[in-house]
Backbone as JSON, one array per atom type, in Angstrom:
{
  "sequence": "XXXXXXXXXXXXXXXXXXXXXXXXXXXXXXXXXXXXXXXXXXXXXXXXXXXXXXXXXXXXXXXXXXXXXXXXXXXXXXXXXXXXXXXXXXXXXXXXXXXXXXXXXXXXXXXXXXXXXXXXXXXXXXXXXXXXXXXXXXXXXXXXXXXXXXXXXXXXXXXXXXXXXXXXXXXXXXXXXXXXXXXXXXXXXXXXXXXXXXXXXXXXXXXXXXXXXXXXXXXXXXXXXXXXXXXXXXXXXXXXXXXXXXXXXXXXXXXXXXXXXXXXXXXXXXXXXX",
  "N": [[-19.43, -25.4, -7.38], [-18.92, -21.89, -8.23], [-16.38, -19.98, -9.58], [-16.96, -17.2, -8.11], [-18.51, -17.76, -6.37], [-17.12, -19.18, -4.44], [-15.1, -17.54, -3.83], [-16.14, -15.21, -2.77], [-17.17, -17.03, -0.27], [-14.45, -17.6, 0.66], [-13.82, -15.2, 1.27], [-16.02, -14.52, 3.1], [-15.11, -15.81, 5.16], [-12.56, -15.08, 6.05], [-13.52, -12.63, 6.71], [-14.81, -13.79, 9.33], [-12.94, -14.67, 10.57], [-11.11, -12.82, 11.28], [-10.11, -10.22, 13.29], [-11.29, -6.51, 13.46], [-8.51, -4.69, 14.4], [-7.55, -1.88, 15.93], [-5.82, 1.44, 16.39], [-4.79, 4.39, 17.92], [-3.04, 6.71, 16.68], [-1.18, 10.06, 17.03], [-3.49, 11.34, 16.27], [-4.5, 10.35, 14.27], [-6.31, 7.19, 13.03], [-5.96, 3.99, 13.2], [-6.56, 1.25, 11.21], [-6.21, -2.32, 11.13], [-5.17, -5.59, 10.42], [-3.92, -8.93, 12.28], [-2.82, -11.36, 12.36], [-2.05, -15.37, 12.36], [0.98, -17.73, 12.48], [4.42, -18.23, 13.82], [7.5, -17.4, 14.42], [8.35, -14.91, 12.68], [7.37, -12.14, 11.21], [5.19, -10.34, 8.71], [4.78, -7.38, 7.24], [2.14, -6.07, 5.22], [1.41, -3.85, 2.78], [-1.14, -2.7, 1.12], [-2.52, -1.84, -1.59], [-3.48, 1.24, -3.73], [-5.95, 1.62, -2.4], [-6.26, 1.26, -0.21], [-7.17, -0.6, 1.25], [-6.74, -3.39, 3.4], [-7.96, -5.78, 3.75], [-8.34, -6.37, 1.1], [-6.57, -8.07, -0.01], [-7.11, -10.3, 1.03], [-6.98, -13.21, -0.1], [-4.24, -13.71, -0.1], [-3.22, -13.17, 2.69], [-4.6, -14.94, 3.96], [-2.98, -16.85, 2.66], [-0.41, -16.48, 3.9], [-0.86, -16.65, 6.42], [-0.57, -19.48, 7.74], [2.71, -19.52, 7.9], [3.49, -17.28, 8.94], [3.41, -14.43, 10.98], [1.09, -12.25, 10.05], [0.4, -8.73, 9.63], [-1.8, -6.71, 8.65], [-1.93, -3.37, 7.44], [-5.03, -0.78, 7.37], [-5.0, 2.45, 5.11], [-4.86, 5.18, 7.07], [-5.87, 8.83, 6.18], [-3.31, 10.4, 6.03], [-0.4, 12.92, 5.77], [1.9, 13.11, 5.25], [4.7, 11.09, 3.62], [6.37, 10.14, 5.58], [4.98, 10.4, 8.19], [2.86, 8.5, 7.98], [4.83, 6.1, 7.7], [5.57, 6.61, 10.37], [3.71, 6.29, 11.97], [3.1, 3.03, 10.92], [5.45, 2.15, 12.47], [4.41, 2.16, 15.21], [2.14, 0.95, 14.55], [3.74, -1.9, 14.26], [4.93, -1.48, 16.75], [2.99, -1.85, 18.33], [1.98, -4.46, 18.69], [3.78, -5.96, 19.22], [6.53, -6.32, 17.69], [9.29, -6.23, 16.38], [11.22, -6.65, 14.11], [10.37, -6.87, 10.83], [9.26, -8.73, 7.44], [8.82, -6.81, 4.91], [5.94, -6.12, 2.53], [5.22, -4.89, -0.09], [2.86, -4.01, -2.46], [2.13, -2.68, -5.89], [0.63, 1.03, -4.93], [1.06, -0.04, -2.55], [3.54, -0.9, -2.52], [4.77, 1.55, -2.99], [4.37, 2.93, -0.36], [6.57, 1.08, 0.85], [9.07, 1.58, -0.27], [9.28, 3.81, 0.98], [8.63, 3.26, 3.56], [11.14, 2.27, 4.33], [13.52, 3.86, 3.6], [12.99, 5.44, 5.7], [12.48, 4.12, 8.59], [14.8, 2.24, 8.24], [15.93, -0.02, 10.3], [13.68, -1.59, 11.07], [13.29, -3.2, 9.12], [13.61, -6.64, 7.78], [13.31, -8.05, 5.65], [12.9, -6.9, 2.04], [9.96, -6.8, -0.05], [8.67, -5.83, -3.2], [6.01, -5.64, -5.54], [4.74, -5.26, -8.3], [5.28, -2.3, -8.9], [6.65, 1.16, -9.06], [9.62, 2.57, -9.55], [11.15, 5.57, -7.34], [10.56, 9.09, -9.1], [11.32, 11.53, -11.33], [10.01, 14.45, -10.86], [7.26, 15.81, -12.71], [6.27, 18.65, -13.83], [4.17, 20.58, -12.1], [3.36, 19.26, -9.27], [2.61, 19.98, -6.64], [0.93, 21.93, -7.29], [-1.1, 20.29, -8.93], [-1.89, 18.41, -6.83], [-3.08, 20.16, -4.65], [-5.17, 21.31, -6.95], [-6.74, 19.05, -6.85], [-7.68, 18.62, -4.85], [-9.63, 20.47, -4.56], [-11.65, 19.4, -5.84], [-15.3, 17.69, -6.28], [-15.75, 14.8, -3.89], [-17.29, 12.76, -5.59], [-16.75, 12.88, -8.21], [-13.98, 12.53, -7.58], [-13.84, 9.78, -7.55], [-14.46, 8.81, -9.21], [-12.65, 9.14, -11.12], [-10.51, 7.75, -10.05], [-11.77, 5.37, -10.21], [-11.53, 5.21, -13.01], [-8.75, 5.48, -13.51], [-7.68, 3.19, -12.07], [-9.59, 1.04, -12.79], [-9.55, -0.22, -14.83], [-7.13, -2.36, -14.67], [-9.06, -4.75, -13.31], [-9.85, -5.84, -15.45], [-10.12, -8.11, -16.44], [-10.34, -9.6, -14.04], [-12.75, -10.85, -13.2], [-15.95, -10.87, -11.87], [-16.83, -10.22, -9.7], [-14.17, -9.32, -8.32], [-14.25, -7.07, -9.48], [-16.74, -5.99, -8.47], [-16.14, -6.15, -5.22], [-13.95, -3.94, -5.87], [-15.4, -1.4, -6.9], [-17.0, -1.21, -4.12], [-15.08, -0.93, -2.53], [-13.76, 1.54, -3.17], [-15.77, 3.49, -3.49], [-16.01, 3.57, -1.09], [-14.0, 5.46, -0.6], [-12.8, 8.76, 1.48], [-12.65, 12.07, 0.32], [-10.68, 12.78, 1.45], [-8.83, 10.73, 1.72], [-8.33, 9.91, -0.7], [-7.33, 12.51, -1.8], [-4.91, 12.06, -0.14], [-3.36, 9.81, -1.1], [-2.8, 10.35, -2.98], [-1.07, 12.28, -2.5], [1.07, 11.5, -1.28], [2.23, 9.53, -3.03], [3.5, 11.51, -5.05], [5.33, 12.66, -2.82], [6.91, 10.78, -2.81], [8.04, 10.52, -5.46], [9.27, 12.98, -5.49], [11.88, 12.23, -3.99], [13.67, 11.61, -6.17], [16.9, 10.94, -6.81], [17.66, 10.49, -4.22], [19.93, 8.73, -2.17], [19.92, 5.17, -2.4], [17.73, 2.94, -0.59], [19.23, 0.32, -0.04], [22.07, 0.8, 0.18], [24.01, 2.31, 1.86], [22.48, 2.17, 4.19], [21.13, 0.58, 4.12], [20.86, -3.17, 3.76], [19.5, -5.53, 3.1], [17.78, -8.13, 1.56], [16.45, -8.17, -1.44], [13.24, -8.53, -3.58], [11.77, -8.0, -6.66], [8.41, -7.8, -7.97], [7.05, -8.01, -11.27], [5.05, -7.07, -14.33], [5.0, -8.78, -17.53], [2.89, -7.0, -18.83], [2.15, -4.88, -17.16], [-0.03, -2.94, -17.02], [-0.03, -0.13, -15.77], [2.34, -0.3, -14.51], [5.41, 0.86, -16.19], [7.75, -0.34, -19.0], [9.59, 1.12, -18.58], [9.29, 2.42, -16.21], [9.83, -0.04, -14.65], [12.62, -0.74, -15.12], [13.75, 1.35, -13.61], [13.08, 0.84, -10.95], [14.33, -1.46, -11.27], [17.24, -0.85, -11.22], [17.62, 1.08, -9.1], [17.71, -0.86, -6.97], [20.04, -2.93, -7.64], [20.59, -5.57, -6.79], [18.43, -6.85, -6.52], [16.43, -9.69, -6.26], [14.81, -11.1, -8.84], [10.76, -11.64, -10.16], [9.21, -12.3, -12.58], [5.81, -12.33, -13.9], [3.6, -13.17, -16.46], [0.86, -12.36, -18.44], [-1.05, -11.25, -16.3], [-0.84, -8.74, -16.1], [-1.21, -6.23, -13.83], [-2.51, -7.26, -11.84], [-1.6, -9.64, -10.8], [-1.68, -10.87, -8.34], [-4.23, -11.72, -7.63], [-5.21, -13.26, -9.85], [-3.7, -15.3, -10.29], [-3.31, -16.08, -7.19], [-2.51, -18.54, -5.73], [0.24, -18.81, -7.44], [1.15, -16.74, -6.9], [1.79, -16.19, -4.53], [3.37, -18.42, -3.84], [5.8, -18.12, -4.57], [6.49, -15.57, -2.63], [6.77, -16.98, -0.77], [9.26, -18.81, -0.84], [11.05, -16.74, -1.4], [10.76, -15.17, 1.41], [11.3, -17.63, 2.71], [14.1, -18.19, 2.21], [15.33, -15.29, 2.66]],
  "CA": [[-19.35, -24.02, -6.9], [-18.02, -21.72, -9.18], [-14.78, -19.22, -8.82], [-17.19, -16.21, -7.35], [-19.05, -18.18, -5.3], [-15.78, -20.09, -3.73], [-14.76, -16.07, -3.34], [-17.27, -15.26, -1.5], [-17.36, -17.77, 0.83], [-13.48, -17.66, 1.55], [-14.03, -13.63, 2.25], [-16.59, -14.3, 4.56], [-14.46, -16.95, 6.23], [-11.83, -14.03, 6.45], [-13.98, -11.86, 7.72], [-15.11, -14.09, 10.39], [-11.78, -15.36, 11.51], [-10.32, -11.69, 11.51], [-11.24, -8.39, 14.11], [-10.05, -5.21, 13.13], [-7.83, -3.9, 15.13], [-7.57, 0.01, 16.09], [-4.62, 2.05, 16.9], [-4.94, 5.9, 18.04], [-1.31, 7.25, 16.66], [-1.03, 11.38, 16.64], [-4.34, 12.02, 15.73], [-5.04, 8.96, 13.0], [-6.89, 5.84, 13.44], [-4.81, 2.84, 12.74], [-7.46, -0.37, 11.67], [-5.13, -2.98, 10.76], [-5.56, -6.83, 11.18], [-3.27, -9.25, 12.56], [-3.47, -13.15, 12.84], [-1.13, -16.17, 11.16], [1.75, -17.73, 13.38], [5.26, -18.23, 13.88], [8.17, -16.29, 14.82], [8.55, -14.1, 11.88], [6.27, -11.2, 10.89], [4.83, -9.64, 7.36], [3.76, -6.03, 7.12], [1.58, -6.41, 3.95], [1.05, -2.93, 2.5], [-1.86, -2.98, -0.2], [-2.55, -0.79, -3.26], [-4.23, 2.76, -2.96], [-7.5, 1.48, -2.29], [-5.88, 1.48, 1.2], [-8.23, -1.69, 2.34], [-6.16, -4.4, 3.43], [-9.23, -6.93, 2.99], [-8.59, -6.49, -0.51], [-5.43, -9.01, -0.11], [-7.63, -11.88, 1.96], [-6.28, -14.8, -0.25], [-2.68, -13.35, 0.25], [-3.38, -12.44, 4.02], [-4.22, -16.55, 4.23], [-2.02, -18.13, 2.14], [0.9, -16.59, 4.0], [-0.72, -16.87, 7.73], [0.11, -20.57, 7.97], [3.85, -19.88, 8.11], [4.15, -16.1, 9.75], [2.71, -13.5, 11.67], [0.67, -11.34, 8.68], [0.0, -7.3, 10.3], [-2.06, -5.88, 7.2], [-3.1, -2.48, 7.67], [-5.44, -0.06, 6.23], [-3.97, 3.63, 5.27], [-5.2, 6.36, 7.4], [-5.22, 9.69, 5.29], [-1.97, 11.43, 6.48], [0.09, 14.25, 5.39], [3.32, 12.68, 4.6], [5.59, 9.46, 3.93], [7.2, 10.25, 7.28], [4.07, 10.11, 8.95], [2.66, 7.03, 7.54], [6.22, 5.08, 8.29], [6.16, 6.29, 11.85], [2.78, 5.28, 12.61], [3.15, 1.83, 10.83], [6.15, 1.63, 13.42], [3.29, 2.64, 16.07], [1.75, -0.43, 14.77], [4.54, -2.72, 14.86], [5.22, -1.76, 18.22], [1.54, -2.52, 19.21], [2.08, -5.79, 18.22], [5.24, -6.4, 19.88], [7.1, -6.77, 16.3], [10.87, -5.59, 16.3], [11.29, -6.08, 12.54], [9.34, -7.86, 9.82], [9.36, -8.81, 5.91], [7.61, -5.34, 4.35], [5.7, -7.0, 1.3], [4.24, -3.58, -0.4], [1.98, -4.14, -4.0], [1.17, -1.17, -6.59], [0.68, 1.85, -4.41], [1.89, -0.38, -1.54], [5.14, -0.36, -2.97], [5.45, 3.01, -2.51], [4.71, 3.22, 0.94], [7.45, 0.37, 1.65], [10.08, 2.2, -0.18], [9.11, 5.35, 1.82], [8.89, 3.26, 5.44], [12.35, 1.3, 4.38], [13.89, 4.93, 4.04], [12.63, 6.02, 7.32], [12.82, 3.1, 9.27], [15.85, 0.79, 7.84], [16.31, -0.94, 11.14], [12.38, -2.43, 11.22], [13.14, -4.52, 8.13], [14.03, -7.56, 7.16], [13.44, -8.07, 3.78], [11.68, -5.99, 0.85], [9.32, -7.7, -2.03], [8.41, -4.34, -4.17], [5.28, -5.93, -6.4], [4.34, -4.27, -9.3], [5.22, -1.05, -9.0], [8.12, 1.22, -9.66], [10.7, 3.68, -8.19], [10.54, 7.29, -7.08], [11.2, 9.55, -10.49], [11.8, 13.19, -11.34], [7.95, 15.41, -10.55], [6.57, 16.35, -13.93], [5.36, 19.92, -13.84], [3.28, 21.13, -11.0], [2.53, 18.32, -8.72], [2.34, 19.97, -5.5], [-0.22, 22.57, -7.46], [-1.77, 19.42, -9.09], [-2.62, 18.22, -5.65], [-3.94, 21.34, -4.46], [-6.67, 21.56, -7.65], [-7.88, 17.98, -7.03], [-8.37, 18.77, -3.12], [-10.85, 20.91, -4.62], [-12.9, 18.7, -6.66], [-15.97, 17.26, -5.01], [-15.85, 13.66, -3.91], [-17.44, 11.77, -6.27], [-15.23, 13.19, -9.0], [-12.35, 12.27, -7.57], [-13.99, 8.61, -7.44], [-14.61, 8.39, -10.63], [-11.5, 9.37, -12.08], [-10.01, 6.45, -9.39], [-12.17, 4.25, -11.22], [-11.38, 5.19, -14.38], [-7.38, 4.97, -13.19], [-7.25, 1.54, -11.45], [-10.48, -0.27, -12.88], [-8.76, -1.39, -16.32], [-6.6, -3.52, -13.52], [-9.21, -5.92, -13.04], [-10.69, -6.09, -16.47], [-9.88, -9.65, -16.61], [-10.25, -10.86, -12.85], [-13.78, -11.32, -12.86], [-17.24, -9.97, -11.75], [-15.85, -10.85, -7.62], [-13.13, -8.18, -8.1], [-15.07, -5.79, -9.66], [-17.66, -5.82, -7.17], [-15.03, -5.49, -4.4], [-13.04, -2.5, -6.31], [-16.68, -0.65, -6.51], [-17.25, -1.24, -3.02], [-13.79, -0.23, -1.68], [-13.46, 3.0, -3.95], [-17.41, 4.1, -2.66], [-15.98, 3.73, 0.74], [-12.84, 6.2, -0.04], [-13.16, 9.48, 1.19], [-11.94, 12.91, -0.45], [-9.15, 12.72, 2.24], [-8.54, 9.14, 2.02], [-8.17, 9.93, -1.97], [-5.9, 13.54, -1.57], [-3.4, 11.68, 0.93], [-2.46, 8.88, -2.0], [-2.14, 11.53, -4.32], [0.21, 13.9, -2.17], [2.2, 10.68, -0.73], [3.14, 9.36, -4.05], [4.07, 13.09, -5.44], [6.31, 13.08, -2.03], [8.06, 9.88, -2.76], [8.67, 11.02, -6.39], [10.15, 13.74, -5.31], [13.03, 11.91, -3.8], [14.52, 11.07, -6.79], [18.34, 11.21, -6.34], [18.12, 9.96, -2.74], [20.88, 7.29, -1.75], [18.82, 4.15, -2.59], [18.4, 2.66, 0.76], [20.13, -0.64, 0.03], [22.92, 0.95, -0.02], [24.52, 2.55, 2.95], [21.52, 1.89, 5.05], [20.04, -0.81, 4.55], [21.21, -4.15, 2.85], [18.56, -6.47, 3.51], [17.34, -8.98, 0.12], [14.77, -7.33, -2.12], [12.45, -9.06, -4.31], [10.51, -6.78, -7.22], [7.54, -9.18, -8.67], [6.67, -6.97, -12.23], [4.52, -8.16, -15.15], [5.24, -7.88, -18.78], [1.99, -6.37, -19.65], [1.5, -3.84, -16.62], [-0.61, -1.01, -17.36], [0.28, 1.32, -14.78], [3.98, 0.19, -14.3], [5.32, 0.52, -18.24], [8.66, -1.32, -18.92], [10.62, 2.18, -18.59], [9.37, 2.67, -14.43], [10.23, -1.4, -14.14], [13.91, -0.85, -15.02], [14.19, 2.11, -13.33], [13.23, -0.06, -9.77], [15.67, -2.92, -11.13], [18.88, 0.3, -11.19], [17.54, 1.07, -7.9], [18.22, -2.26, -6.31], [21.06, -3.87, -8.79], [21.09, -6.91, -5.93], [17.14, -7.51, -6.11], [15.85, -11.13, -7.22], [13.38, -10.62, -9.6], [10.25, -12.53, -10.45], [8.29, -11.17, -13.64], [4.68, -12.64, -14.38], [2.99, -13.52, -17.8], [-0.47, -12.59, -18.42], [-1.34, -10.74, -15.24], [-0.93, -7.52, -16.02], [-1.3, -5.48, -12.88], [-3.21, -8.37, -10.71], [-0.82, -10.87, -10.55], [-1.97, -11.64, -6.83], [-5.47, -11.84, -7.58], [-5.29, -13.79, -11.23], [-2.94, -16.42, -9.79], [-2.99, -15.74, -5.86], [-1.15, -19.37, -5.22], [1.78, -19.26, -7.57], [1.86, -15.55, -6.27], [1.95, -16.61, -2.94], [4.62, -19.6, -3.61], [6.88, -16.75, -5.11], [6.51, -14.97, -1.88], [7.28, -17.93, 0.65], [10.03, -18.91, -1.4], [11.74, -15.48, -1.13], [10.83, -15.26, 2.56], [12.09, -18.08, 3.6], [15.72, -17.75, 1.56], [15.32, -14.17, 3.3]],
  "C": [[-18.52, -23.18, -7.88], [-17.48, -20.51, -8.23], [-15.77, -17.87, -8.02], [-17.65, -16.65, -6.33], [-17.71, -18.73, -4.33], [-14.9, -18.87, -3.13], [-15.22, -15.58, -2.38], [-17.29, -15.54, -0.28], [-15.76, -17.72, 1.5], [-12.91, -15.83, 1.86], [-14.81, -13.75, 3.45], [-15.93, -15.5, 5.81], [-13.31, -16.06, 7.09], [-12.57, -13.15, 7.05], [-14.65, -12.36, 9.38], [-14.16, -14.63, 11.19], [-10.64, -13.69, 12.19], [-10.59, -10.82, 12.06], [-10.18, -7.76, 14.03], [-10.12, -4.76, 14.25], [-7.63, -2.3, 15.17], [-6.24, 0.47, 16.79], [-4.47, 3.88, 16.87], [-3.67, 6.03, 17.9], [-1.17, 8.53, 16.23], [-1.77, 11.75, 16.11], [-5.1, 11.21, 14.7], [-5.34, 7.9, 13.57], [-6.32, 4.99, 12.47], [-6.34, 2.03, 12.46], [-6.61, -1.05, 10.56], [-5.82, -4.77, 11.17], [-3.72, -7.39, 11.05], [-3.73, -10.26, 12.81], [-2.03, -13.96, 11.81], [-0.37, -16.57, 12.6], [2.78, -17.49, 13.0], [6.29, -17.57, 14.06], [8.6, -15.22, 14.45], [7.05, -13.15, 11.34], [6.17, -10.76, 9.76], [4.26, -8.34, 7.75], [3.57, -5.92, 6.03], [1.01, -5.48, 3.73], [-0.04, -3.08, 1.08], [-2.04, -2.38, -0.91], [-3.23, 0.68, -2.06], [-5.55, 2.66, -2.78], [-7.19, 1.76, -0.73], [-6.54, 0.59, 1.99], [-7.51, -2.76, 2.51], [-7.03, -5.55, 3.52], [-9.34, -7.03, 1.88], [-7.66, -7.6, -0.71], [-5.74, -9.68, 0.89], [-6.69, -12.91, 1.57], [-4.57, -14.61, -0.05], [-2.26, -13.5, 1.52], [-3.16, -14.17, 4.49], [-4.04, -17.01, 3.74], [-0.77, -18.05, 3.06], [0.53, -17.1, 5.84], [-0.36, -18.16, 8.1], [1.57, -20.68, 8.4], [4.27, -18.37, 8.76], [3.22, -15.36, 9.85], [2.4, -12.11, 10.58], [-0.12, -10.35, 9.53], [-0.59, -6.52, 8.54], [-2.81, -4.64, 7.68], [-3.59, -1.56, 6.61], [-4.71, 1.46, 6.24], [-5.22, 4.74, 5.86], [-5.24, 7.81, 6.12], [-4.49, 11.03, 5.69], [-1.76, 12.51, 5.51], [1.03, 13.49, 4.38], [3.61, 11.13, 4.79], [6.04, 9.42, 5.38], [5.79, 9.97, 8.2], [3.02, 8.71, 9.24], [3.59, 6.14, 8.06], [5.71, 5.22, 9.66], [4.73, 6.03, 12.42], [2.53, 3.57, 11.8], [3.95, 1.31, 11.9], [5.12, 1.21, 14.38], [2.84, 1.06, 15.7], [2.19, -1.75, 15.2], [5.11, -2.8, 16.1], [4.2, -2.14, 19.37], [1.53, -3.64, 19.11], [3.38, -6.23, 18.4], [6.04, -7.17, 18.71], [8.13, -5.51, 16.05], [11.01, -4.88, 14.74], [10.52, -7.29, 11.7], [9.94, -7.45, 8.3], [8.35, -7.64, 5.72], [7.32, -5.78, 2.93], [4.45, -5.51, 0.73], [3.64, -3.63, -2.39], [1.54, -2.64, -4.47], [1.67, -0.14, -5.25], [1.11, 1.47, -2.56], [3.25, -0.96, -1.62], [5.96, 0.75, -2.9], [5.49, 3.26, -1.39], [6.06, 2.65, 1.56], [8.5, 0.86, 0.69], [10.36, 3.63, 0.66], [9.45, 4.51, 3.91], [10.64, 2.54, 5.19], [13.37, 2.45, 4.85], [13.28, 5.59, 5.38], [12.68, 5.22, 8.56], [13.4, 1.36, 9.11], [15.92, -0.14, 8.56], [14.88, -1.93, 11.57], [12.4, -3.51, 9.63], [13.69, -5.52, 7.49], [14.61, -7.93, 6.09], [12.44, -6.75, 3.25], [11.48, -6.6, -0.15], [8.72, -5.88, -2.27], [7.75, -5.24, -5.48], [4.35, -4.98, -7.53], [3.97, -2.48, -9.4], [6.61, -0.37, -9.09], [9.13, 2.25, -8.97], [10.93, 5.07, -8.71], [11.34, 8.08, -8.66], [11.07, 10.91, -10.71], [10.16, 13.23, -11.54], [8.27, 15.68, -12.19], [5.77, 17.28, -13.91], [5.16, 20.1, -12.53], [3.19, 20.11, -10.21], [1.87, 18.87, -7.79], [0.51, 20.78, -6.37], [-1.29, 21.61, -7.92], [-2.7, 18.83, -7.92], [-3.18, 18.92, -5.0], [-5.44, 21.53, -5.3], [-7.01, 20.52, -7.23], [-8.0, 17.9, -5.38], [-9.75, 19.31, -3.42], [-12.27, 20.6, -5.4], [-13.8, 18.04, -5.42], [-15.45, 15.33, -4.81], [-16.04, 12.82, -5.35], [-16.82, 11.98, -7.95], [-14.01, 12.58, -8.69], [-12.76, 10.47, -7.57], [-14.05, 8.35, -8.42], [-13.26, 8.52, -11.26], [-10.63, 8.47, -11.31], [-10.4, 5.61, -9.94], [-11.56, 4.17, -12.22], [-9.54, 4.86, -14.52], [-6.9, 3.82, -13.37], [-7.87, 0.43, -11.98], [-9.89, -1.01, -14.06], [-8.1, -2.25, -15.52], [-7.25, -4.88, -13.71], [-9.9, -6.5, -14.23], [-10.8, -7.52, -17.09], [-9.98, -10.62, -15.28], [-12.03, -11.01, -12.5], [-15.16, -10.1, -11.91], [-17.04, -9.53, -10.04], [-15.28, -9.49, -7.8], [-13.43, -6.9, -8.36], [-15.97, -5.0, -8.66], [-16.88, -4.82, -5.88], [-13.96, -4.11, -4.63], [-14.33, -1.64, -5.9], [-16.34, -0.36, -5.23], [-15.9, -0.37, -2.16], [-13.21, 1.46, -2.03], [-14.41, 3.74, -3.42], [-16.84, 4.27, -1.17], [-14.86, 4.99, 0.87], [-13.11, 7.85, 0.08], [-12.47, 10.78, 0.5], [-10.55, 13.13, 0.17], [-8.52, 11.9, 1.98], [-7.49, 9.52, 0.4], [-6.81, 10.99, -2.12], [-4.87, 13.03, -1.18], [-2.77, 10.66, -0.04], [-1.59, 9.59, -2.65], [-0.75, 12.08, -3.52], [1.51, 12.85, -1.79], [2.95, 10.26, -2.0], [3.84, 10.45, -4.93], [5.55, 13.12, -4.15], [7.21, 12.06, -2.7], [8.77, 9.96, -3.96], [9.38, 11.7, -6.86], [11.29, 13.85, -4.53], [14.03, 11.26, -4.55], [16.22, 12.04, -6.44], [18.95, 11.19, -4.89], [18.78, 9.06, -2.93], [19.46, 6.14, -1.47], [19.3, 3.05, -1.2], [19.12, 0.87, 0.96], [21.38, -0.76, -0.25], [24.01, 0.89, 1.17], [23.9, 2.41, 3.95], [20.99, 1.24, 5.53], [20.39, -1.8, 3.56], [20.58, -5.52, 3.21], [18.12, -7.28, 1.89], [16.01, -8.29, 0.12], [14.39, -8.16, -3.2], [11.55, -8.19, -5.31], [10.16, -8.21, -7.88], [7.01, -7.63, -9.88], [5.96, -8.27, -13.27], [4.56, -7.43, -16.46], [4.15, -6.72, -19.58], [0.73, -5.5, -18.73], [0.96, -2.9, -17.21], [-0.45, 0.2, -17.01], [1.42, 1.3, -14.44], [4.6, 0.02, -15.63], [6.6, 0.12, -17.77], [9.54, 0.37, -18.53], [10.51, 2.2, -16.65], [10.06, 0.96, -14.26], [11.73, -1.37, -14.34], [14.19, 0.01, -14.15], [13.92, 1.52, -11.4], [14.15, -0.72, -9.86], [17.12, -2.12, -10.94], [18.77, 0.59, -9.68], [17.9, 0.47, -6.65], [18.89, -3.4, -7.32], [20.52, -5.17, -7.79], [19.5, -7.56, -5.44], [17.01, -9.02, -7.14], [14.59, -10.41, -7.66], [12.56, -11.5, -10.42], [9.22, -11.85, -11.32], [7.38, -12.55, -14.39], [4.09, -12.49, -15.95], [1.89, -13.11, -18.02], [-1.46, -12.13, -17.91], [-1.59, -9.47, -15.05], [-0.56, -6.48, -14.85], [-1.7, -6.23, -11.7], [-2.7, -10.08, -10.34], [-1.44, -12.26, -8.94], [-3.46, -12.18, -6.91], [-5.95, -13.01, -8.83], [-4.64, -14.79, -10.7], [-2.56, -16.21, -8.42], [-1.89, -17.14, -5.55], [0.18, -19.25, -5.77], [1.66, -17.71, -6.98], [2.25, -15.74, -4.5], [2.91, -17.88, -2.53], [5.65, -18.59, -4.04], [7.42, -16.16, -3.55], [7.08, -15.63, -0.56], [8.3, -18.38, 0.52], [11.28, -18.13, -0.94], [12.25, -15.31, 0.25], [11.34, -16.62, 3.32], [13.75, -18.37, 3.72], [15.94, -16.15, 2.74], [16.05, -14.27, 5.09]]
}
């Protein structure tokens, strides 16, 4: 069997062991999954594709040893709004506080829900991605012109963003990027944009492992990111002096997807020191 086919088959095993879940919170539809055991919980934030089926082999490597809540991103307004309906989720799921494990553009959300809701978390892993940094020009007006592009513009220039990413994980990943980008819509696409512009524009906030929150942080970075360059990767490590840090070879941007087990022994490791 080779590696797409063996893909394949352990997506559709995920999709048949997993039912999305729904959550009406202030107007947004929550679909989120939830499955795995034991007494500890993961909220597993995923890139800006916003599909948490994109992190299957992650989703079950970790359900064996804790309760894995992955959801997908509605397309909100704000960081604040996002946080307090992830709470919304974690309180649908009778989950106090959990490990917040946020990749790429789900790195940004979990420095945005950590600041808004310090007392829901455990730990923080912060995987390849980097920390909030002074706006450059215009953003807000930036986000305003590309509201007004049509759709499939703004898909393409997502492609053309994120797809160098998988330019090495195979025909499988490709497929699945396609597919998950085709599905995003011009809202879905605006709300990344305006959320990461918000969280950028908290540079010079009290970094919340400070006075707030002193929980163990984990950043996973790789020497030969494309989208996080070595200048954003220090500027996370100043952020959290007191993070362990585990930096990948080879991987580029897809660390989880190019080596999902040792990324996923990294992660159990952490969590269970945590």
């Amino acid at each position: 069997m080779s590696l797409g086919e063996r893909l394949d088959q352990q997506l559709a095993e995920f999709r048949a062991s997993h039912r999305v879940r729904r959550l009406l919170y202030r107007g947004a539809e929550w679909r989120y999954y939830c499955g795995g055991s034991g007494g500890e919980a993961v909220l597993f934030l995923t890139g800006a594709l916003g599909a948490a089926e994109f992190a299957f082999q992650q989703i079950a490597l970790l359900e064996p040893h804790y309760r894995v809540i992955a959801p997908d991103y509605p397309p909100v307004g704000t960081l604040g709004a996002l946080a307090d309906g992830l709470v919304a989720v974690l309180d649908a799921e009778d989950v106090e506080r959990a490990h917040v494990v946020g990749g790429s553009f789900g790195g940004v959300v979990a420095q945005g829900f950590v600041r808004r809701a310090p007392s829901r978390v455990v730990s923080l892993v912060l995987s390849h991605t980097g920390a909030p940094d002074a706006p450059r020009g215009r953003t807000a007006a930036v986000v305003g012109i590309l509201s007004l592009l049509p759709t499939p513009l703004l898909r393409a220039a997502l492609r053309r963003r994120l797809g160098r990413t998988l330019a090495s994980a195979g025909p499988f990943w490709r497929r699945r990027f396609d597919e998950a980008v085709g599905a995003l819509s011009k809202a879905d696409i605006v709300s990344r944009i305006r959320l990461a512009t918000e969280l950028r524009g908290q540079v010079g906030a009290a970094a919340p492992d400070s006075a707030h929150w002193a929980g163990p942080v984990l950043i996973i970075e790789a020497e030969d990111d494309p989208l996080v360059r070595p200048g954003a990767q220090a500027a996370l490590r100043a952020l959290y002096p007191r993070a362990e840090i585990h930096r990948f070879h080879g991987t580029g941007h897809a660390a989880a997807i190019l080596r999902p087990d040792e990324f996923a022994a990294v992660l159990l490791r952490f969590l269970a020191a945590a």
